[in-house]
PDB file of N, CA, C and O in Angstrom:
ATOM      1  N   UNK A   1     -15.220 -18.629  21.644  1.00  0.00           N
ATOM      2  CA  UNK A   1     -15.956 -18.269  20.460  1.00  0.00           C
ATOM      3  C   UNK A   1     -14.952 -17.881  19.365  1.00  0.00           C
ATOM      4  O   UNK A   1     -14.088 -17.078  19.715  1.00  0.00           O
ATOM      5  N   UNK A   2     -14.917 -18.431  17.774  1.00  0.00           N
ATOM      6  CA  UNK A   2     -14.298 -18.341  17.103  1.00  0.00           C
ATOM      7  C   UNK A   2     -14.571 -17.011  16.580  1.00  0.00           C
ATOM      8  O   UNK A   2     -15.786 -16.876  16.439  1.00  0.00           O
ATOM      9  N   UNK A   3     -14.048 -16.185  16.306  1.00  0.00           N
ATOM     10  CA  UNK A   3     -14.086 -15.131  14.948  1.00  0.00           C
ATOM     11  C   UNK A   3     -13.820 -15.334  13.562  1.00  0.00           C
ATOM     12  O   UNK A   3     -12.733 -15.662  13.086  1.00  0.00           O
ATOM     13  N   UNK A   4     -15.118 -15.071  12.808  1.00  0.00           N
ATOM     14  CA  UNK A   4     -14.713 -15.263  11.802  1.00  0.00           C
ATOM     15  C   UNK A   4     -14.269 -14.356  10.720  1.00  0.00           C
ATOM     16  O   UNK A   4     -15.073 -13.522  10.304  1.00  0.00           O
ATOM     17  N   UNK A   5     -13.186 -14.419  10.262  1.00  0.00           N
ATOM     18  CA  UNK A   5     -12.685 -13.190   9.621  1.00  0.00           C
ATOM     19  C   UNK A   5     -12.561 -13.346   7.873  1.00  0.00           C
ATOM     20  O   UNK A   5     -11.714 -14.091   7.381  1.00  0.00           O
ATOM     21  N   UNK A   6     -13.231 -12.784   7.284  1.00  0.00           N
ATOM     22  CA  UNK A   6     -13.673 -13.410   5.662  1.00  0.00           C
ATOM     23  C   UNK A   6     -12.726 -11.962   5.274  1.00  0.00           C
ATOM     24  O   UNK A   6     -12.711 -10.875   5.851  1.00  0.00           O
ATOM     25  N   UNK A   7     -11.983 -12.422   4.095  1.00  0.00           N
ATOM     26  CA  UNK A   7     -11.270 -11.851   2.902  1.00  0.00           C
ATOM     27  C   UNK A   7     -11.741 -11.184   1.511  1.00  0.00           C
ATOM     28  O   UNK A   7     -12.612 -11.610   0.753  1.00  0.00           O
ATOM     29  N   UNK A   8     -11.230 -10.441   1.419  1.00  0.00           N
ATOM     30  CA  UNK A   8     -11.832  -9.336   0.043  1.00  0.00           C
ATOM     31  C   UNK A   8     -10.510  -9.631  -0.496  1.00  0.00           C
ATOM     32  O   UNK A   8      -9.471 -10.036   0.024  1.00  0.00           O
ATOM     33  N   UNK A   9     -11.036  -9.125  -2.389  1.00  0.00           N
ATOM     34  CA  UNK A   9      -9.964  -8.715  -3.082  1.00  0.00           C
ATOM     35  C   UNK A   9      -9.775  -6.966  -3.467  1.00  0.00           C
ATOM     36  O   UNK A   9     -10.640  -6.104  -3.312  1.00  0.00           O
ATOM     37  N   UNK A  10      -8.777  -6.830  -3.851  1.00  0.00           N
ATOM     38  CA  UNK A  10      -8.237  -5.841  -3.567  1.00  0.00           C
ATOM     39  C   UNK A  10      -7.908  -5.789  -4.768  1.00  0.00           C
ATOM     40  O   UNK A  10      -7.692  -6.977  -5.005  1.00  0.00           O
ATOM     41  N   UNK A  11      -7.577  -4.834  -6.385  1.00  0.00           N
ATOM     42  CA  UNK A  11      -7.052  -5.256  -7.648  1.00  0.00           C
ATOM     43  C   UNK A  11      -6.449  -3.781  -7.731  1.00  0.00           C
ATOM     44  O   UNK A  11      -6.993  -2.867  -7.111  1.00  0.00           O
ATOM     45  N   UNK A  12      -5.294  -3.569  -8.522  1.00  0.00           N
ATOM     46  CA  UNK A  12      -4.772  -2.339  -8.420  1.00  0.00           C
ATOM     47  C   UNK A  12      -4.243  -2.051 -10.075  1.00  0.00           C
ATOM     48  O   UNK A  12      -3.597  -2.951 -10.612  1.00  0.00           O
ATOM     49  N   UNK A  13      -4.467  -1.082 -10.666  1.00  0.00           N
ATOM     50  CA  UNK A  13      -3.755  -1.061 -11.884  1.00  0.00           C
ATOM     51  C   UNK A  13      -2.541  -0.010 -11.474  1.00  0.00           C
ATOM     52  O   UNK A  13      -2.828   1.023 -10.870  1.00  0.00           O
ATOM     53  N   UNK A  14      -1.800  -0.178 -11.668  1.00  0.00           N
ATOM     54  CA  UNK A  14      -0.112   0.521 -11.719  1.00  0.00           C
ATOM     55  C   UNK A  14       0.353   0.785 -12.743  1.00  0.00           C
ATOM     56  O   UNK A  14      -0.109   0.164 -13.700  1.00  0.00           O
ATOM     57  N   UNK A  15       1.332   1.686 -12.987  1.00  0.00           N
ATOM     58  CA  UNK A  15       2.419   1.913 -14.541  1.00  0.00           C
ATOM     59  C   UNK A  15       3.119   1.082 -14.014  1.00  0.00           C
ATOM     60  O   UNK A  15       3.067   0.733 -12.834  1.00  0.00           O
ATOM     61  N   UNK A  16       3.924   0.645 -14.948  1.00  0.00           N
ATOM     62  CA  UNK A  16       4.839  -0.055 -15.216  1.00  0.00           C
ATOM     63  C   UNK A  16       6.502   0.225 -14.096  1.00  0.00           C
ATOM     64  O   UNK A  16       7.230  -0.372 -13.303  1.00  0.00           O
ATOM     65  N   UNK A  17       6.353   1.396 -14.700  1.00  0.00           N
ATOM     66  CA  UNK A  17       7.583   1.938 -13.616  1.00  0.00           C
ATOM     67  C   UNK A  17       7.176   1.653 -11.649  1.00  0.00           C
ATOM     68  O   UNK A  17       7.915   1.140 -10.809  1.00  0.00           O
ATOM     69  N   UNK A  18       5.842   2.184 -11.478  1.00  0.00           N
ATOM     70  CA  UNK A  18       5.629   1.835  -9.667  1.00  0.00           C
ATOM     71  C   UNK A  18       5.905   0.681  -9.844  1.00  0.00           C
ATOM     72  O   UNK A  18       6.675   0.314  -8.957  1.00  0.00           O
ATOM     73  N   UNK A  19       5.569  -0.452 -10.856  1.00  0.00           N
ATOM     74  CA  UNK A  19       5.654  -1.831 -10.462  1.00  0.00           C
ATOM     75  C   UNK A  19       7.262  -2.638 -10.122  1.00  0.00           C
ATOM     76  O   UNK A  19       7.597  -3.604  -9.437  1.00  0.00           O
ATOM     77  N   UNK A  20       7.965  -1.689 -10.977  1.00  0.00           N
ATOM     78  CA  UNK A  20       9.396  -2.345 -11.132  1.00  0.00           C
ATOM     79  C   UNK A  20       9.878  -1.881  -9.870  1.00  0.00           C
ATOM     80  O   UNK A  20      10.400  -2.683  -9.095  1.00  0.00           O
ATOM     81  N   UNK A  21       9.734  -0.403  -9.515  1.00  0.00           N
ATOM     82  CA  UNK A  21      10.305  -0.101  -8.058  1.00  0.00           C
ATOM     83  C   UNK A  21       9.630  -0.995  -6.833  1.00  0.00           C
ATOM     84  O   UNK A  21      10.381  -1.088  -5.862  1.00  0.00           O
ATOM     85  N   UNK A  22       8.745  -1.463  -6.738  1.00  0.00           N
ATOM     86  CA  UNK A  22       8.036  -2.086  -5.628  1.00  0.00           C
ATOM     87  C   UNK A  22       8.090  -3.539  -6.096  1.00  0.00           C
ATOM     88  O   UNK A  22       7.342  -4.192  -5.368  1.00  0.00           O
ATOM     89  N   UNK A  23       8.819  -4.498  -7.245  1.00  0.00           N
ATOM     90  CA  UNK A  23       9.554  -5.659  -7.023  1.00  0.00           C
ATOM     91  C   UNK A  23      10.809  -5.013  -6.468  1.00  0.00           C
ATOM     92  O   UNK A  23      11.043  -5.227  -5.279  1.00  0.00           O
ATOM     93  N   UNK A  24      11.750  -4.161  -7.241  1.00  0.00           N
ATOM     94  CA  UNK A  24      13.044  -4.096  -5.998  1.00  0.00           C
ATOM     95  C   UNK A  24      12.785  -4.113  -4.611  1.00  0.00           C
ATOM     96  O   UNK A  24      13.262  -4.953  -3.848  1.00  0.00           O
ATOM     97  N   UNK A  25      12.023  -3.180  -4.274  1.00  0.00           N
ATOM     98  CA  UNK A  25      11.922  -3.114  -2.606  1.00  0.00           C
ATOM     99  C   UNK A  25      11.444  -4.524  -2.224  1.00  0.00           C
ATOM    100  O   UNK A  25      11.998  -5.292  -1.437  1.00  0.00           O
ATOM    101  N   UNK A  26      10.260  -4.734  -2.958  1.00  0.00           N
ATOM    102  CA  UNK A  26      10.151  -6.734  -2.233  1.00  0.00           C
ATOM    103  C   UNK A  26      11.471  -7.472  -2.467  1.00  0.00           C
ATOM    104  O   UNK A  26      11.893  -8.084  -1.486  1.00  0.00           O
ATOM    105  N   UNK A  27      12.231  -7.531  -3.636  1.00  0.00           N
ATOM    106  CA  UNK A  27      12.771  -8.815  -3.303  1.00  0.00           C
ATOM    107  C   UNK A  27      14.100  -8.265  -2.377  1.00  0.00           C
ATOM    108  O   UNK A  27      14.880  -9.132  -1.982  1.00  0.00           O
ATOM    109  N   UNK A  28      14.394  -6.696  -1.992  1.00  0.00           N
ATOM    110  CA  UNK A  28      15.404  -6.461  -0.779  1.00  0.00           C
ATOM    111  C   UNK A  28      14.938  -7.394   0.376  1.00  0.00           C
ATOM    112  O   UNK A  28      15.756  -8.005   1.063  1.00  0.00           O
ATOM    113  N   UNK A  29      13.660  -7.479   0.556  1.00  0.00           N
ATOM    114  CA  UNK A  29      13.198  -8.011   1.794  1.00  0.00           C
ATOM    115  C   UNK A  29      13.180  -9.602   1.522  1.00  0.00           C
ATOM    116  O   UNK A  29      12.938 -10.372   2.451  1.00  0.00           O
ATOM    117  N   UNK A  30      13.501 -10.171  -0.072  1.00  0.00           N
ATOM    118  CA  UNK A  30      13.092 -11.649  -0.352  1.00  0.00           C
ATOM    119  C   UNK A  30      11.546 -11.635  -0.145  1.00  0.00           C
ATOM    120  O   UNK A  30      11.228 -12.146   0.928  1.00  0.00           O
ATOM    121  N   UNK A  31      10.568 -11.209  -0.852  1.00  0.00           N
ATOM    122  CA  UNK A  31       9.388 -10.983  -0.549  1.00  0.00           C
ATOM    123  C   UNK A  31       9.011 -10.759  -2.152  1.00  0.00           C
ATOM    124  O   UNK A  31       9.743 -10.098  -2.889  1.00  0.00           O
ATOM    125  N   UNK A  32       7.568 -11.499  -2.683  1.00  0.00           N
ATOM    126  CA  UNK A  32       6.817 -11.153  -3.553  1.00  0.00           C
ATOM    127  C   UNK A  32       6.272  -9.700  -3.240  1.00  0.00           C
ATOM    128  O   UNK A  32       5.834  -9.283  -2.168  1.00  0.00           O
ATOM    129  N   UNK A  33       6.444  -8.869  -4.746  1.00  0.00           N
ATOM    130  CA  UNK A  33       4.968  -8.038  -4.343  1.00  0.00           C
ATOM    131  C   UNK A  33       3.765  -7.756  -3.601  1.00  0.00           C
ATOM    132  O   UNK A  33       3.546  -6.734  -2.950  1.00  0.00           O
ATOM    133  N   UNK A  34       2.890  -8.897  -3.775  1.00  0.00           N
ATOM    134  CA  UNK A  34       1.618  -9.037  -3.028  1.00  0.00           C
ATOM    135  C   UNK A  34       2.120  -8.844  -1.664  1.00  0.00           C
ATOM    136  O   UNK A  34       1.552  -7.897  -1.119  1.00  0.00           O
ATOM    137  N   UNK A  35       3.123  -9.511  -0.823  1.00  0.00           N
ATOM    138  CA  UNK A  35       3.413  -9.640   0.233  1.00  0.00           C
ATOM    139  C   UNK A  35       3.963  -8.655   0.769  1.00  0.00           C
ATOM    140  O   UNK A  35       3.944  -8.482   1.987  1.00  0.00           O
ATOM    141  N   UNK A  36       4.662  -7.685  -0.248  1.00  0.00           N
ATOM    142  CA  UNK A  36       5.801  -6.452   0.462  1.00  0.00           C
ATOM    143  C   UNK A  36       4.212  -5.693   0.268  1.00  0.00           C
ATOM    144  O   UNK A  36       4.355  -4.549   0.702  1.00  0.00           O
ATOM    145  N   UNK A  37       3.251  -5.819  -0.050  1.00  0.00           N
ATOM    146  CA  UNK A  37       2.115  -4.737  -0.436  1.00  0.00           C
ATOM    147  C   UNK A  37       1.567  -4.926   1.285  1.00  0.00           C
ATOM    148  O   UNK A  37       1.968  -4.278   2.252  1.00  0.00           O
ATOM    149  N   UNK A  38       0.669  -5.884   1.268  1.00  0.00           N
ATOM    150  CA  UNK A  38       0.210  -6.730   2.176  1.00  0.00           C
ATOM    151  C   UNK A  38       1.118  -5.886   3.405  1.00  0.00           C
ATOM    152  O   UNK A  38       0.558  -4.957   3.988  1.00  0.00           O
ATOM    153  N   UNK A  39       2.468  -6.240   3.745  1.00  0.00           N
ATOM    154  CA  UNK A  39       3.253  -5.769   4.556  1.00  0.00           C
ATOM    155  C   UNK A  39       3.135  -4.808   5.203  1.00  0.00           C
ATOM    156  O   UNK A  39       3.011  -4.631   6.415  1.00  0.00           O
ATOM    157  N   UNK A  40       3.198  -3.797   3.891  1.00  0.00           N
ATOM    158  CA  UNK A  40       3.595  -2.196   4.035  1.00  0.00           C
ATOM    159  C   UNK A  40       1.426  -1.977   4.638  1.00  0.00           C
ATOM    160  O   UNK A  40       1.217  -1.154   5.529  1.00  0.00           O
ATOM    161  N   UNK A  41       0.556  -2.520   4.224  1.00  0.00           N
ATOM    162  CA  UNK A  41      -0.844  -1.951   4.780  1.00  0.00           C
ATOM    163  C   UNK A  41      -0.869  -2.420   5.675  1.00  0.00           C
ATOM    164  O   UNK A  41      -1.953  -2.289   6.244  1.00  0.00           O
ATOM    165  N   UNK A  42       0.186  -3.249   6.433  1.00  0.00           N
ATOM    166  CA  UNK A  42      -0.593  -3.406   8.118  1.00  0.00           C
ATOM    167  C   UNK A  42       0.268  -2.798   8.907  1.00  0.00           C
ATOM    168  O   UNK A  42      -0.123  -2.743  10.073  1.00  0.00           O
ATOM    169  N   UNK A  43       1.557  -2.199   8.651  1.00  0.00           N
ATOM    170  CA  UNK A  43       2.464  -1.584   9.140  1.00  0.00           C
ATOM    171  C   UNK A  43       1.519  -0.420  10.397  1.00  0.00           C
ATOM    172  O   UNK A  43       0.719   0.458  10.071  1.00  0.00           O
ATOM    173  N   UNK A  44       1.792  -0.658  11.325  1.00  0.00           N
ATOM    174  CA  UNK A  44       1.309   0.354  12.155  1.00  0.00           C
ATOM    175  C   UNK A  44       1.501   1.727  11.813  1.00  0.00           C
ATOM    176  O   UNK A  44       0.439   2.234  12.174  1.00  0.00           O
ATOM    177  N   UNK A  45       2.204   2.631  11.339  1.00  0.00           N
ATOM    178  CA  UNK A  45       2.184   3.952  11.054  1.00  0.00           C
ATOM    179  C   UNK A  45       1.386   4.134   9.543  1.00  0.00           C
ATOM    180  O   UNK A  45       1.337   5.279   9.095  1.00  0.00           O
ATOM    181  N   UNK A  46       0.800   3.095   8.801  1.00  0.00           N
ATOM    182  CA  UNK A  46       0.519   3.317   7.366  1.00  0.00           C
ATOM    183  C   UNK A  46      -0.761   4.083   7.337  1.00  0.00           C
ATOM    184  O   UNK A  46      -1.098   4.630   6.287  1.00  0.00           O
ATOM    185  N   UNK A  47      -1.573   4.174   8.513  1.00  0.00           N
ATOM    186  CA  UNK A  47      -2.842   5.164   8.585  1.00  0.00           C
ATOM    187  C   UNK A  47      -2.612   6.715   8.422  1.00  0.00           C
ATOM    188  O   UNK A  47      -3.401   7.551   7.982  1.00  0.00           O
ATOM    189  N   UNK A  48      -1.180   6.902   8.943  1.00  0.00           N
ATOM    190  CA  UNK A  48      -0.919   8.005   9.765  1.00  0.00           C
ATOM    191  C   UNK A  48       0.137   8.796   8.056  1.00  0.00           C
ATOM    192  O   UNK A  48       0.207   9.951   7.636  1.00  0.00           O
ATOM    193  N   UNK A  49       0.779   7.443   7.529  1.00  0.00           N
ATOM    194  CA  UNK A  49       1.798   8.049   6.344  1.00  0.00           C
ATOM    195  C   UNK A  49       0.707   8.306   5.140  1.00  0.00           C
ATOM    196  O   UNK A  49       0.938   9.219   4.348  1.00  0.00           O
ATOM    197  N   UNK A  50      -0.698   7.361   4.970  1.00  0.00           N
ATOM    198  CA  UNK A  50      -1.635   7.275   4.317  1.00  0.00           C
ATOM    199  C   UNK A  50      -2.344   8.706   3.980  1.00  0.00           C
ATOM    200  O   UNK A  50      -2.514   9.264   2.897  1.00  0.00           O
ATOM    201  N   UNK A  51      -2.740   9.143   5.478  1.00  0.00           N
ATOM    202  CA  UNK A  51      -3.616  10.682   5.526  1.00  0.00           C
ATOM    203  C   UNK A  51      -2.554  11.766   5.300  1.00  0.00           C
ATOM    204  O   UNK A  51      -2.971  12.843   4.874  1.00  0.00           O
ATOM    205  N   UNK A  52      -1.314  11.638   5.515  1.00  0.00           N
ATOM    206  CA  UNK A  52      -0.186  12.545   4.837  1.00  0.00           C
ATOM    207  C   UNK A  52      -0.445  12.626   3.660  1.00  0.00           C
ATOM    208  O   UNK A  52      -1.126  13.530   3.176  1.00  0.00           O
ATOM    209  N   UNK A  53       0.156  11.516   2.913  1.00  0.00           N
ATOM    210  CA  UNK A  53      -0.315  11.575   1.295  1.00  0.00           C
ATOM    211  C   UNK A  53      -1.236  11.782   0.914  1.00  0.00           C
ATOM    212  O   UNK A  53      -1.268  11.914  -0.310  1.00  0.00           O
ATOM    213  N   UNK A  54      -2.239  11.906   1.498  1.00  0.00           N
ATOM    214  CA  UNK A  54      -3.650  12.567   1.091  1.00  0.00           C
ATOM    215  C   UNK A  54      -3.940  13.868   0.943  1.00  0.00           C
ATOM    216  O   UNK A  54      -4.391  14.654   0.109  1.00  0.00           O
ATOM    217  N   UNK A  55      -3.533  13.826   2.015  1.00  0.00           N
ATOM    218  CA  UNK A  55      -3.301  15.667   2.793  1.00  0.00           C
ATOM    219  C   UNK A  55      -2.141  16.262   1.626  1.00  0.00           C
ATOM    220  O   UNK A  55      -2.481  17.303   1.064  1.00  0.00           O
ATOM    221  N   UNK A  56      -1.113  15.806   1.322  1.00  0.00           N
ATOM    222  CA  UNK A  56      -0.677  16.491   0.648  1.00  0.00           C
ATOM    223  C   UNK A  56      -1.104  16.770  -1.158  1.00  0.00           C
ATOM    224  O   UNK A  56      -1.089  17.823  -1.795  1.00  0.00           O
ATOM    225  N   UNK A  57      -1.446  15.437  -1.574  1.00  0.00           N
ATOM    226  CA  UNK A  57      -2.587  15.445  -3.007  1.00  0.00           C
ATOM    227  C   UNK A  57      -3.279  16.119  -3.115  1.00  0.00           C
ATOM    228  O   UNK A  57      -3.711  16.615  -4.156  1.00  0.00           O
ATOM    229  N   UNK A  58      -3.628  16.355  -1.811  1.00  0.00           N
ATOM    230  CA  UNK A  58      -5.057  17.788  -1.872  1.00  0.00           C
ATOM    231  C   UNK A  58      -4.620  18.807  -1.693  1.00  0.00           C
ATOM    232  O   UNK A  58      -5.607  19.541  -1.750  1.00  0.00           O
ATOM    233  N   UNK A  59      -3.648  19.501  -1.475  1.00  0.00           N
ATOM    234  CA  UNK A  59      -3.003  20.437  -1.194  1.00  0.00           C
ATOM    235  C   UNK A  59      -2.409  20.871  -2.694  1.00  0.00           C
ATOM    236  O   UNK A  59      -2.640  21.883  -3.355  1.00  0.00           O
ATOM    237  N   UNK A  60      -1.697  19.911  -2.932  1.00  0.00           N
ATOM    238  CA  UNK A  60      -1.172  19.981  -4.721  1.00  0.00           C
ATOM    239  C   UNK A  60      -2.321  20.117  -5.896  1.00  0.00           C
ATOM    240  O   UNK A  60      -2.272  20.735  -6.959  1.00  0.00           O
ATOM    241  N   UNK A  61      -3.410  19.288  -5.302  1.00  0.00           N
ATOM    242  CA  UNK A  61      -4.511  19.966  -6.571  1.00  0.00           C
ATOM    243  C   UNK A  61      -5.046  20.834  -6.158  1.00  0.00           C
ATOM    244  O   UNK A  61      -5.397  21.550  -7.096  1.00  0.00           O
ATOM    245  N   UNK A  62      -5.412  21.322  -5.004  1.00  0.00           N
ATOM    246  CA  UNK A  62      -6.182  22.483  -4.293  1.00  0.00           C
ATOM    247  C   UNK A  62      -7.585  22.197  -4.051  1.00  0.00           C
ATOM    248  O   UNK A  62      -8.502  23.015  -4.111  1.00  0.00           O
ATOM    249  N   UNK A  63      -7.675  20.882  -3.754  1.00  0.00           N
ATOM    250  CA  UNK A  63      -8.432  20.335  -2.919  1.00  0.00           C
ATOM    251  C   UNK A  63      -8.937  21.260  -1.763  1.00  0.00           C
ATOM    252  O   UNK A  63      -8.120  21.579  -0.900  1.00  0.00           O
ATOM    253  N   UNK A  64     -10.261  21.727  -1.682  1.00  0.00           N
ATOM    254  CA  UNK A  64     -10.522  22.352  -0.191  1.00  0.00           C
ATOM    255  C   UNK A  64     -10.623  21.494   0.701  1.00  0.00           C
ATOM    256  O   UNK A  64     -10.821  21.836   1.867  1.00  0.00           O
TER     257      UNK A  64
END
């Protein structure tokens, strides 16, 4: 039995500056953007570095 697995888009607005740092880090790897993006969200620990940064945003605004 096949699975069928259907695709969403995803659209992100950025400053200018996240964008320029995250082409360096792609093309270290020889990698477009989309792809070093793509990359870095299936990375097995990105759930775990994800709820950090959360956890800590809320902590910095005082998020209860």
């Amino acid at each position: 039995m096949a699975t069928n697995v259907g695709t969403n888009v995803l659209s992100l607005r950025i400053d200018g500056e996240l964008l320029d740092r995250l082409r360096q880090h792609a093309a270290k790897r020889g990698m477009n953007v989309q792809d070093y993006v793509v990359r870095t969200l299936i990375r097995d620990d990105f759930d775990e570095r994800f709820k950090t940064a959360v956890d800590e945003t809320e902590k910095f605004y005082g998020v209860p």
